[in-house]
TIFI-618312 format. One record per residue (C-alpha): residue number from 0; z, y negated, x. Coordinates in steps of 0.5 Angstrom, whole numbers, plus 2048, in hexadecimal, padded with zeros to 3 digits. Layout:
% TIFI-618312
(NUM, (Z, Y, X))
...
//
This chain:
% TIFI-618312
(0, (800, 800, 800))
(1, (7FF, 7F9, 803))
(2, (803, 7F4, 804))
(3, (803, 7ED, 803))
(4, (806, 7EB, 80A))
(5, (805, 7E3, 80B))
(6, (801, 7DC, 807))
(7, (7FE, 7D7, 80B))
(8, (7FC, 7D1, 808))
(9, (7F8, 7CA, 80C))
(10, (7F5, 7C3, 809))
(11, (7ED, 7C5, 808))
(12, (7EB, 7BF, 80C))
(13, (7E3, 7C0, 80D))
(14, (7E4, 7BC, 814))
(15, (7E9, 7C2, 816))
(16, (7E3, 7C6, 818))
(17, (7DE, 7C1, 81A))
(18, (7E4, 7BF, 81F))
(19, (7E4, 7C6, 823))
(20, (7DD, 7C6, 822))
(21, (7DD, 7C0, 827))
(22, (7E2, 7C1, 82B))
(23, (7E7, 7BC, 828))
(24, (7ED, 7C0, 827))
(25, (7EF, 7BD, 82E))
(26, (7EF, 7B5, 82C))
(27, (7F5, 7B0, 829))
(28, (7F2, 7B0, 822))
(29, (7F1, 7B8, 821))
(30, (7F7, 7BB, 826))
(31, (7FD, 7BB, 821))
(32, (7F9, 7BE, 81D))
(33, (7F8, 7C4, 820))
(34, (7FE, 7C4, 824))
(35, (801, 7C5, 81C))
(36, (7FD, 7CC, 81C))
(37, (800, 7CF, 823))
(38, (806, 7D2, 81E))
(39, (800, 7D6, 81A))
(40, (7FC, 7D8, 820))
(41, (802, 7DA, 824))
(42, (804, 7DE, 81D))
(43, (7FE, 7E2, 81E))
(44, (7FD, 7E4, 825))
(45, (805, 7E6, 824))
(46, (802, 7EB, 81C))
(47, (7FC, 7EE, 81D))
(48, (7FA, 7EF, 816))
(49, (7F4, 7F5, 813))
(50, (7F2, 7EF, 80E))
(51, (7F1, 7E8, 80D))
(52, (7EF, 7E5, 807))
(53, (7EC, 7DE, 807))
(54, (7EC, 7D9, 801))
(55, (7E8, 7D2, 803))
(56, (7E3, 7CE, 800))
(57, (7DD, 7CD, 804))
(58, (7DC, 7C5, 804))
(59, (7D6, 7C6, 807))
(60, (7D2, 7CA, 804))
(61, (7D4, 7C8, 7FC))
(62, (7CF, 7C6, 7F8))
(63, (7CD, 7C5, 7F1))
(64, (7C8, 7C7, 7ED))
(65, (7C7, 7C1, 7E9))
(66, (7C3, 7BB, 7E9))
//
């Protein structure tokens, strides 16, 4: 039986990923940020997990059918 062992959750800034695209992580704007994400990242080197289920919103790829 599976076990439910952690819920993570994070903003959905689009400009989250653009960041690591190009490199930005580093710079004053983005570095608080993603030092804020070190605790999940730690988190998982230390747990391992046999599944990951994701739920996001692809901002980038939305896009409506009508006119």
């Amino acid at each position: 039986m599976a076990k439910i062992i952690a819920g993570m959750g994070t903003s959905h800034v689009p400009g989250v990923g653009a960041a690591m695209d190009n490199s930005k992580t580093d710079e004053a704007y983005w570095k608080p940020l993603f030092a804020g994400f070190e605790p999940l990242r730690a988190w998982h080197r230390d747990n391992v997990l046999d599944v990951n289920i994701i739920v996001y919103n692809d901002h980038a790829t939305y896009y409506s059918l009508e006119a």
